[in-house]
C-alpha positions, 0 to 999 in steps of 0.5 A, a space after each residue: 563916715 562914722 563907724 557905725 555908719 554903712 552906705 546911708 550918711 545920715 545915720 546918726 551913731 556913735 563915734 568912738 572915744 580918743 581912748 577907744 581909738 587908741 587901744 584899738 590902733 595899739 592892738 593893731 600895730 602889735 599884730 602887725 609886728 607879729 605878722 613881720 615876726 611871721 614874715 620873718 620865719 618865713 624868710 628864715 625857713 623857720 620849722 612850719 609849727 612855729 609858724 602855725 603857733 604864730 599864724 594862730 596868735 595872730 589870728 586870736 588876736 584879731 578876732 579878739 580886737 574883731 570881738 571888741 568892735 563887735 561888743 561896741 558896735 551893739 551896746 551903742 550904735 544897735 542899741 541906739 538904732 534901736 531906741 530910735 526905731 531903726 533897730 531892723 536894719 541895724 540887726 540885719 546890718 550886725 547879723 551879715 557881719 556876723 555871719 562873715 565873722 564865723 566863716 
């Protein structure tokens, strides 16, 4: 399944570039080692603020990789959907996940 793609398969929407992929998976994998970094304190009985400081950068750092997609998603599948004439769904689709984005 595509990206851009929710339950219905024959959509046809915008794969994401080799370089778009890699950033995206290069953004992951250092959040990642931030939540070991996490871990850790945990384990090392680290002072609590630190701990929130990090929980904090993680937590900026997905939303600012969640952002990106976000960004991507509407300048090439909404935008798509909506040159094609499905761009009802599409907005209705983008505004759910949007609205699970600020809860």
């Amino acid at each position: 399944m595509n990206h851009c793609e929710d339950h219905n398969m024959d959509k046809k929407m915008v794969p994401r570039t080799e370089e778009e992929i890699e950033s995206i998976m290069k953004r992951l994998k250092r959040i990642e080692g931030q939540v070991r970094g996490v871990q850790k304190m945990v384990e090392d009985n680290r002072y609590c603020i630190d701990i929130l400081v990090q929980i904090s950068a993680i937590t900026a750092a997905l939303n600012k990789v969640g952002l990106n997609l976000l960004e991507r998603h509407v300048s090439h599948c909404v935008s798509k959907a909506i040159r094609e004439g499905s761009g009802e769904e599409s907005i209705r689709e983008l505004m759910d996940v949007i609205k699970q984005f600020s809860k």
